[in-house]
C-alpha positions, 0 to 999 in steps of 0.5 A: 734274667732278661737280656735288659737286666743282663745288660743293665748290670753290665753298665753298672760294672763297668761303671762301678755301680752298686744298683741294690744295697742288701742291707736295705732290701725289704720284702716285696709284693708280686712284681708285675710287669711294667706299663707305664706310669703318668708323671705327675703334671708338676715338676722341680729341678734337680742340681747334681753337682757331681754330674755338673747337671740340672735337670727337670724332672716329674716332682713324683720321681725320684734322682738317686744317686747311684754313686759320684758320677751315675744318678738314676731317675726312677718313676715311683714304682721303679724306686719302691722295686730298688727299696725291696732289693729288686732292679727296676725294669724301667730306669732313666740313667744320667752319668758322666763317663771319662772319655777314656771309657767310651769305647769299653762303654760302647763296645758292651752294648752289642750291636746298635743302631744309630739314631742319629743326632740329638740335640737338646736346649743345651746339649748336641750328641748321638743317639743308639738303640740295642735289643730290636731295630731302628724303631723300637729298642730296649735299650738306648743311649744319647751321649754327648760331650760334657758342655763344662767337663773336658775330657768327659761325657754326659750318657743318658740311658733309657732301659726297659724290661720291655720294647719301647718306641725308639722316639721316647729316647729322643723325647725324653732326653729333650723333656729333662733338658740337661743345663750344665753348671758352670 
């Protein structure tokens, strides 16, 4: 098993996250690596009430929600992977964490880097790389306090099954734009 899955699993324990219902695994084709994958150039926005977040996604991935405070967004290869039972290699994570469980969150990660401040329209936090250097990772965080929540954080974990440019955290997080609801 990959040090991303391994870590992936990690956060979806301490989180209490159920990643692949058994029951709903179908046989899959050969998994191959993944390279990437175009969004489509049209986009919705997507209210996730328990997370007190709207985001804004591609209209060709999908927002599912893991349980009442984790909602992962998936590229259509990735969700077609978690329908046949597997883990996706490459996963978006949206969660709100109580702050009580910050330091057991960011204590698993092993050793990061920081990436320093990251701010978006709505929202001003930090950002943390695993797995590589400063410059590329795979795996990496931006958590920032939650704008309308007291007490709880708004983490946006990007994974991958792979090494990605350290950037693609600052500009995705900026690209789904998180606006708290009220």
């Amino acid at each position: 098993m990959s040090n991303m899955k391994v870590k992936h699993l990690a956060v979806a324990f301490l989180l209490g996250l159920s990643l692949v219902s058994p029951a709903l695994a179908k046989p899959c084709p050969r998994a191959e690596k993944y390279r990437g994958e175009p969004s489509a150039p049209t986009h919705r926005l997507v209210e996730l009430k328990d997370l007190a977040l709207i985001l804004h996604i591609p209209s060709n991935f999908r927002a599912v929600k893991v349980n009442r405070y984790v909602v992962e967004i998936l590229h259509p290869r990735q969700y077609e992977l978690t329908k046949c039972g597997l883990p996706p290699e490459f996963v978006e994570t949206f969660a709100i964490l109580p702050e009580s469980l910050l330091p057991d969150f960011l204590r698993m990660g092993g050793e990061m880097v920081s990436l320093g401040p990251i701010q978006t329209t709505h929202l001003e936090g930090a950002g943390f790389a695993l797995g590589v250097n400063q410059n590329f990772a795979d795996e990496a965080f931006f958590i920032a306090r939650h704008p309308t929540r007291p007490g709880f954080f708004v983490v946006y974990m990007l994974s991958c099954d792979c090494v990605f440019p350290t950037a693609l955290l600052v500009n995705n997080i900026q690209f789904f734009d998180p606006i708290p609801l009220r």
